[in-house]
C-alpha positions in Angstrom: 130.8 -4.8 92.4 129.4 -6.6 95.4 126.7 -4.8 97.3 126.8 -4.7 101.9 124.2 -7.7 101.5 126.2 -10.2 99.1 130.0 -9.3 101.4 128.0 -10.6 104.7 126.4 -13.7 102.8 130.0 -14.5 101.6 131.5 -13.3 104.3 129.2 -15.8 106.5 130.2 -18.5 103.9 133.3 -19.0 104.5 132.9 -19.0 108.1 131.1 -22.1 107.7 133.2 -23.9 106.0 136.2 -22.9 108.9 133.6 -24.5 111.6 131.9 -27.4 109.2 134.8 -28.7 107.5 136.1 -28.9 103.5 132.9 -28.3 101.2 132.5 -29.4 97.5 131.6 -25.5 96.5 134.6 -22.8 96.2 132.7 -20.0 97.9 133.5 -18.2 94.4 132.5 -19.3 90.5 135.8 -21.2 89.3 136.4 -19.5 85.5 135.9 -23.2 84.1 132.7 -23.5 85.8 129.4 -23.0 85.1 128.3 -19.6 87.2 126.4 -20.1 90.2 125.4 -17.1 92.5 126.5 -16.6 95.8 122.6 -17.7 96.7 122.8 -21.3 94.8 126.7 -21.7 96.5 125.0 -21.2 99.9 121.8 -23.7 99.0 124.6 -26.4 97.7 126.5 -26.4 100.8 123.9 -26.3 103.1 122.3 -29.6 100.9 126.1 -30.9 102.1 126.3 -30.0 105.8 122.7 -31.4 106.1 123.6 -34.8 104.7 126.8 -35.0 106.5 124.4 -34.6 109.8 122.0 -37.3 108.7 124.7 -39.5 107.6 126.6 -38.9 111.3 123.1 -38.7 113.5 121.8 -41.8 111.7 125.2 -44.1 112.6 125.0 -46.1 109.8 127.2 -44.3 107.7 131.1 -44.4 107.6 132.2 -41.1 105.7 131.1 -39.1 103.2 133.1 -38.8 100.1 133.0 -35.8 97.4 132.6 -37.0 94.0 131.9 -34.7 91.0 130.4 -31.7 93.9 127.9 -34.1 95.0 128.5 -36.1 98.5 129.0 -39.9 97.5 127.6 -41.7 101.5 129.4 -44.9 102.3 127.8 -47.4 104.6 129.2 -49.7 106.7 128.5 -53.6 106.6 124.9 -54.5 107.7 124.9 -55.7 111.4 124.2 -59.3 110.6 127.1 -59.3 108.1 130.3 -62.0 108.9 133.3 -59.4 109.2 136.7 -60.9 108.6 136.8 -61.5 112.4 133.6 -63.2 112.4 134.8 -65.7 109.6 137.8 -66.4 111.1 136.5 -67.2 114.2 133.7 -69.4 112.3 136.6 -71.2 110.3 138.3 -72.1 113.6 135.2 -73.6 114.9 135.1 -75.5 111.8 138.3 -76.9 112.3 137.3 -77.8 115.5 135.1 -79.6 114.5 136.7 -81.4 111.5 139.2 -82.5 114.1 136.9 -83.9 116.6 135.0 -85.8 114.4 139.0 -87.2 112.8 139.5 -88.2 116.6 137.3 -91.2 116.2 138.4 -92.7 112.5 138.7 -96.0 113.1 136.1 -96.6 115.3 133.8 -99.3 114.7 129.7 -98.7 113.5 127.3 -99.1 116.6 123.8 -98.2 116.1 123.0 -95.5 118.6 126.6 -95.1 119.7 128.0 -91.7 120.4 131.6 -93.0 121.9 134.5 -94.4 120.8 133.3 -98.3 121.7 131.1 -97.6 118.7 129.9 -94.8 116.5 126.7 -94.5 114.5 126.5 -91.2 111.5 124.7 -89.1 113.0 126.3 -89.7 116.8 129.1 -89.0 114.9 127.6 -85.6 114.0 126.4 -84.6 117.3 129.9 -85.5 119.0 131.5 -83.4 116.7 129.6 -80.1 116.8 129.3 -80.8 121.2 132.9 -79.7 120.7 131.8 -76.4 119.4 128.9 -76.1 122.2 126.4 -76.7 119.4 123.9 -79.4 119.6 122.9 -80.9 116.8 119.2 -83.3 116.6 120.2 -86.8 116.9 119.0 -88.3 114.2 120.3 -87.9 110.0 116.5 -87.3 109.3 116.5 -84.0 111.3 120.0 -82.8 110.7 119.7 -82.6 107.2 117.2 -79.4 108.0 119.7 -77.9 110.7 120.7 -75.5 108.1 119.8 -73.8 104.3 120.4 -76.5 101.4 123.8 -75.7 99.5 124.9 -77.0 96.2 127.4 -79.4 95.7 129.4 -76.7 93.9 129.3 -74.7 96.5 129.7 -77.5 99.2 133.1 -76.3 101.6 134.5 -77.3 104.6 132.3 -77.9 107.9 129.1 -78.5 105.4 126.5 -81.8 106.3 125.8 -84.0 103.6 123.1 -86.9 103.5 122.3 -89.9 101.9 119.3 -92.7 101.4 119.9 -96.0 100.5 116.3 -96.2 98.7 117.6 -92.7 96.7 114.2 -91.1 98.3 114.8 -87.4 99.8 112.0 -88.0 102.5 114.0 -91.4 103.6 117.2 -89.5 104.9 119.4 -93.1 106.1 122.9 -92.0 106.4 125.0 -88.4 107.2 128.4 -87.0 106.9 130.6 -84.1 107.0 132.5 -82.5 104.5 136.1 -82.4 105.4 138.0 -81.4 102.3 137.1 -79.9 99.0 140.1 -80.5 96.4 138.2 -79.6 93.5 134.8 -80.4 91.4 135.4 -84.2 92.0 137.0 -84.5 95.2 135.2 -83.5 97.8 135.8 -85.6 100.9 133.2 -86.4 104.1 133.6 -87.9 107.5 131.4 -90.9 108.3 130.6 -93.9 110.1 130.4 -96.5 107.9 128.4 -99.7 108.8 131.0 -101.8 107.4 134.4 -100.2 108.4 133.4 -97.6 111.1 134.5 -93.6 111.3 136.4 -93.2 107.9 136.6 -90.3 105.2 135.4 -91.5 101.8 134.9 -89.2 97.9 131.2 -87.7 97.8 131.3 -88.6 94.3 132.6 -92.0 94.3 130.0 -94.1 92.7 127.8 -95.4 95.9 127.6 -92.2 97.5 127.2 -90.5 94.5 124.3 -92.5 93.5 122.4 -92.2 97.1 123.5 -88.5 97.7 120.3 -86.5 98.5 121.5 -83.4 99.7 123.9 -81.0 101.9 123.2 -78.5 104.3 125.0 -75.3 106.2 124.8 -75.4 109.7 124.9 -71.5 111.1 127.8 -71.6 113.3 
């Protein structure tokens, strides 16, 4: 039989969880549970109420969810994480550029040339990210560090790829941009050729495969 001391601890109990939500605990030993006192009940759900606090005071926590009577905290994405709406919008800017830089196929190779009277590969670059309010360095040398190294596998859409017609990495000569990744032997680029101007050509057709050097992701 319960004694005055143990029917206000209980008593007190269940109060709490009316004002501080569902616990984990029945305020009584279930009959296919281990026994706990009212004492270790009261210690359990005040561990609970005290993480539910942190987890709320702290803001970087979502909810709480009970697992086995132990409270299971789910965190939200890290701030500098790409939600879905980030993506999207960084696809679109992607396109953007992709269709820019299609505006001026046909035009003809210009060395220095940045309009459509003549286009050199990396004018071609920095027209097509200006579209995007980005502004790339002006020449292939220091655009192919304007973003981390990727691996052809992992090359996609929007990517900058670079070549050297010596096949040295610290003799960067020509740039691109990936346009189109069909699969592991089709991936196409946008370029100003020196013979036939803004065109798209296969980053593993044989020339380009033999002077490839390396692709980069811009951070846009």
């Amino acid at each position: 039989m319960l004694n005055k001391y143990s029917t206000l601890l209980l008593l007190g109990l269940l109060f709490l969880v009316a004002s501080c939500g569902k616990s984990s605990y029945s305020t009584f030993s279930k009959p296919d549970e281990a026994y706990k006192s009212a004492q270790e009940i009261a210690e359990l759900k005040k561990m609970e109420r005290q993480q539910r606090r942190l987890a709320k005071k702290s803001g970087l926590f979502s909810k709480t969810e009970k697992t086995d009577g132990l409270v299971k905290i789910k965190t939200k994405p890290a701030r500098n994480s790409r939600s879905g709406k980030d993506a999207a919008y960084s696809s679109r800017k992607v396109e953007t550029v992709i269709s820019t830089a299609r505006s001026y196929r046909g035009t003809p190779y210009k060395f220095g040339g940045t309009t459509r009277v003549g286009m050199d590969c990396s004018g071609l670059l920095c027209t097509s990210f200006q579209s995007i309010g980005v502004k790339l360095p002006r020449t292939s040398s220091e655009q192919s560090q304007f973003g981390p190294t990727v691996s052809t596998h992992d090359l996609r859409a929007g990517d900058l790829v670079f070549f050297s017609s010596t096949q040295s990495p610290s003799n960067i000569t020509h740039a691109g941009i990936v346009t189109e990744v069909r699969n592991d032997n089709e991936i196409y680029f946008i370029h100003s050729s020196t013979s036939l101007g803004v065109k798209e050509d296969n980053l593993f057709a044989p020339y380009y495969k033999r002077n490839f050097i390396k692709a980069v992701r811009p951070n846009i």
